[in-house]
Each structure stands twice: as C-alpha cells, then as structure tokens.
Backbone as a ProteinNet text record, in pm:
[ID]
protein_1_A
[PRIMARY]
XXXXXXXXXXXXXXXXXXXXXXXXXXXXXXXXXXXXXXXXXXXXXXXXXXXXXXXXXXXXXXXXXXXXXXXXXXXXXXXX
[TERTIARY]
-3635.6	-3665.2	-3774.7	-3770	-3881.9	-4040.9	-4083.2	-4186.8	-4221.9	-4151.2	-4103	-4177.1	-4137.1	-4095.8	-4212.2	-4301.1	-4446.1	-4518.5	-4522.3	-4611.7	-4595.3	-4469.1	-4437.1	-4529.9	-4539.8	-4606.8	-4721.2	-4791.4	-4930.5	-5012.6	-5156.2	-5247.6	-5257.6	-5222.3	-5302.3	-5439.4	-5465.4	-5635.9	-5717.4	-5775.3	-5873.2	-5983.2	-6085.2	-6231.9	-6273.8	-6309.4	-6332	-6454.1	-6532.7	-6671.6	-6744.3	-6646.5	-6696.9	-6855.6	-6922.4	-7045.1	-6997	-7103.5	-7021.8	-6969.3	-6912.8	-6785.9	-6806.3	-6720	-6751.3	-6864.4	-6813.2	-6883.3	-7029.9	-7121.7	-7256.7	-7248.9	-7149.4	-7191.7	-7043.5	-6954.1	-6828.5	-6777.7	-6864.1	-6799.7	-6816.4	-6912	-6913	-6791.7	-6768	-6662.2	-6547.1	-6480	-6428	-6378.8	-6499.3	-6509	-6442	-6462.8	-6443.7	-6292.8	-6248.3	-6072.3	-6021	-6052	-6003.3	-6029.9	-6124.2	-6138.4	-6020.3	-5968.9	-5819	-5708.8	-5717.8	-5580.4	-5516.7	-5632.7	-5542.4	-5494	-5532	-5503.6	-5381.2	-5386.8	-5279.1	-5116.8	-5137.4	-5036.7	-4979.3	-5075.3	-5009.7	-4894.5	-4775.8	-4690	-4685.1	-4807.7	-4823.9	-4969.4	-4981.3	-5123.7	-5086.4	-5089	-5068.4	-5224.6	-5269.6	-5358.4	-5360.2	-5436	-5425.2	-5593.8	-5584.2	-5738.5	-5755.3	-5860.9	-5880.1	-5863.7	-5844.4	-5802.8	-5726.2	-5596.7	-5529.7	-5375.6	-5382.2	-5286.6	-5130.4	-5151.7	-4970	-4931.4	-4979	-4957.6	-4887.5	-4936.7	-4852.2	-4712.9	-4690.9	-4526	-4489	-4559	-4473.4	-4499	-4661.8	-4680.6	-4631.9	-4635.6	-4589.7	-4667.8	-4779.8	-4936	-4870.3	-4953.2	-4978.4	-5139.1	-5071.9	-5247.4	-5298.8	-5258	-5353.9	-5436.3	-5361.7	-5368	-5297.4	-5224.4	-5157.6	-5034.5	-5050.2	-4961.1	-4853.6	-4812.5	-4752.8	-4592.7	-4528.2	-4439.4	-4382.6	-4541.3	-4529.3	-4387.3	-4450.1	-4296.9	-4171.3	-4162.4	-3956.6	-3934.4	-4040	-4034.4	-4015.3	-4065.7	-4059.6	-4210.2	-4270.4	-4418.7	-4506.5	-4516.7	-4590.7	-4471	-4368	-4256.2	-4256.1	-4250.7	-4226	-4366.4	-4492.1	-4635.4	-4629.8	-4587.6	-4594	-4546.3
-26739.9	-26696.4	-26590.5	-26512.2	-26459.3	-26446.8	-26599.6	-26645.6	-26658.5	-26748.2	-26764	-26631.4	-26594.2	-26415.3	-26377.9	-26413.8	-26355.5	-26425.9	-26521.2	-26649.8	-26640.2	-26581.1	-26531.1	-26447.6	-26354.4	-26205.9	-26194.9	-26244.7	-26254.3	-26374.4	-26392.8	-26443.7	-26542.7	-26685.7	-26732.5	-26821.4	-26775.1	-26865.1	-26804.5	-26827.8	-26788	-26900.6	-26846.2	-26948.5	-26990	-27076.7	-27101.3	-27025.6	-27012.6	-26914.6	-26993.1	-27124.6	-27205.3	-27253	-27291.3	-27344	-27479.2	-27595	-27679.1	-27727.3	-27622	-27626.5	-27672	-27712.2	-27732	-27638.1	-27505.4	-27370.6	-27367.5	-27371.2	-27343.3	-27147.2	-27124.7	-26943.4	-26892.6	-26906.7	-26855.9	-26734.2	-26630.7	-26464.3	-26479.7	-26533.8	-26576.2	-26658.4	-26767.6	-26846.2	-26772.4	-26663.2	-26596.3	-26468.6	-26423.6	-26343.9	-26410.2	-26527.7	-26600.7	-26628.4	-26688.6	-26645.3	-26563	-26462.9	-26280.2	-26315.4	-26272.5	-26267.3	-26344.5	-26429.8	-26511.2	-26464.4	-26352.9	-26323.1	-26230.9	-26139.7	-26109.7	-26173.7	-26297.2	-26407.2	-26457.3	-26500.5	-26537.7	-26430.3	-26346.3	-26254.7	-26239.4	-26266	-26302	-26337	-26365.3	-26474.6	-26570.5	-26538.4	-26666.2	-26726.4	-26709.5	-26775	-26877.9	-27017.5	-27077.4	-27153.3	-27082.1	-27104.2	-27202.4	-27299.6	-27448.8	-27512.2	-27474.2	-27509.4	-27654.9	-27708.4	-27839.3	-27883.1	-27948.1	-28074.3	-27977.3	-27936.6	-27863.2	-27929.9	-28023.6	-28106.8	-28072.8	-27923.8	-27896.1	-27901.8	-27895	-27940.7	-28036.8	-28154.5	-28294.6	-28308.2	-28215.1	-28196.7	-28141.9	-28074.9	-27965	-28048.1	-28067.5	-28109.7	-28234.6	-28293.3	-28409.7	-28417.7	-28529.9	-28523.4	-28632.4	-28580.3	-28731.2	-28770.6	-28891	-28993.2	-28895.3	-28791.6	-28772.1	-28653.1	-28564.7	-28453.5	-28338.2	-28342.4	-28221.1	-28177.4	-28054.9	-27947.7	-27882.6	-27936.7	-27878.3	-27822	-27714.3	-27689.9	-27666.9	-27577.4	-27552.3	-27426.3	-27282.3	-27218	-27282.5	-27350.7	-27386.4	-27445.1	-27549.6	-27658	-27579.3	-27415	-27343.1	-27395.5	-27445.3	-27477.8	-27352.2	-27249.9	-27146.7	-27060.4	-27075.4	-27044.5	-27144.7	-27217.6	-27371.6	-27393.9	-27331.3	-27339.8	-27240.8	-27118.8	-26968.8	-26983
15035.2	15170.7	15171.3	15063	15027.5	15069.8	15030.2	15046	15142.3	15263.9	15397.1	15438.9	15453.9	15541	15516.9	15359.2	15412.3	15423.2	15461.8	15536.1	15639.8	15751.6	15878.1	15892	15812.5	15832.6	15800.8	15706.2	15661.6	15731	15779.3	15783.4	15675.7	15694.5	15551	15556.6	15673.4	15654.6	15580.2	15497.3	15434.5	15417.7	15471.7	15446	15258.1	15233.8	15076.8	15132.7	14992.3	14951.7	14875.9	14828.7	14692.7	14741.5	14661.6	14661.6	14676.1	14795.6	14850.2	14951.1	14990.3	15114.3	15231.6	15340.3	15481.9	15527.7	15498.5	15564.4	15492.7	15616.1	15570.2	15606.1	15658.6	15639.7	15641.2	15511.7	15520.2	15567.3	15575.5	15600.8	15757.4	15859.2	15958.6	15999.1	15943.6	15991	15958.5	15850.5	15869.2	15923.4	16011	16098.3	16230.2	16242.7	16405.5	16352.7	16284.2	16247.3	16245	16211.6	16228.7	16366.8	16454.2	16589.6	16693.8	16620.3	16688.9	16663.5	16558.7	16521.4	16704.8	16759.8	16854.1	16986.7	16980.9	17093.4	16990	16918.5	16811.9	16843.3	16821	16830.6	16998.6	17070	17232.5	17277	17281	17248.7	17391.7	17478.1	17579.8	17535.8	17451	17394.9	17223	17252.3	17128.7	17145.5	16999.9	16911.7	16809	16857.9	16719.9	16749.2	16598.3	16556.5	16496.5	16506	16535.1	16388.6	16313.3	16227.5	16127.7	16201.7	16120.9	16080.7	16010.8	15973.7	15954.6	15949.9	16000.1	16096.3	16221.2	16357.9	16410.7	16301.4	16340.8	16288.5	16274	16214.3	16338.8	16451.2	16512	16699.4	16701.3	16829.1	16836.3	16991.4	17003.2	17090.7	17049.9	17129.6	17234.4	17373.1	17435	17459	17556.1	17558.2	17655.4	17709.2	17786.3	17712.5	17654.8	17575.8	17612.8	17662.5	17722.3	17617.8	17627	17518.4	17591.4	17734.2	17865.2	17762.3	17775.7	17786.6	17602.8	17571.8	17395.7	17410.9	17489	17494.3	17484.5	17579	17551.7	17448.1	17406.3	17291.6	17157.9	17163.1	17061.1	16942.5	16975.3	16882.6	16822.7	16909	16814.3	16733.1	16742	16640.8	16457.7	16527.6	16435.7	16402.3	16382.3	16357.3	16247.5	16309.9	16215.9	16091
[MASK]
++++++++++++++++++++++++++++++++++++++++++++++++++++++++++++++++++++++++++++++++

C-alpha cells in the first residue's frame, strides 16, 4: 500500500529528455504539465490529457463525447 499512497501523492508525469522523443522541446512541455497541476488539484476540475491510456480503464466514453457526470461516477478519484 505503500507505493499506492505515493502515486496518490506525488506527480508522476515526467517528460522523457531522451534524444528522439515525441518532445521536440521537453523542459517546455514540462513546464505546460506543471502548469496543470493547479487545475488538477481543483476537485471540480478533472484533467485528462489526450492519448493517455489509463483512462480507458476508468472513463466510459460515449459517441458523442461527453464526460457528463465524472464527480458521482468518482473518475478523478479512480484516475489518481
């Protein structure tokens, strides 16, 4: 549970730096992630960044796209 508890508590995005990478300017693109952490911490603001493949464990997309009713569903709980 350990581990848990600081994956709750800690940030784990981190931009790679590798030579390569998606990121043509990593300290930039990690600047604009820091910059979400305080919309992040909102708890009427759920934050989900685009091709972020843990999501599909938690959302339940529709055809239209609507995310209506993430609070009750508990989703930025079950994201964290």
């Amino acid at each position: 549970m350990k581990g848990t508890q600081a994956a709750q508590e800690n940030p784990f995005y981190k931009v790679t730096k590798m030579e390569g990478s998606w990121y043509t300017d990593p300290p930039m693109a990690q600047a604009s992630i820091d910059a979400m952490k305080e919309f992040d911490a909102n708890e009427d603001v759920f934050v989900a960044i685009a091709h972020d493949s843990g999501l599909l464990d938690v959302i339940e997309f529709s055809p239209r796209g609507q995310v209506n009713n993430w609070q009750a569903k508990g989703w930025k709980e079950r994201c964290h």
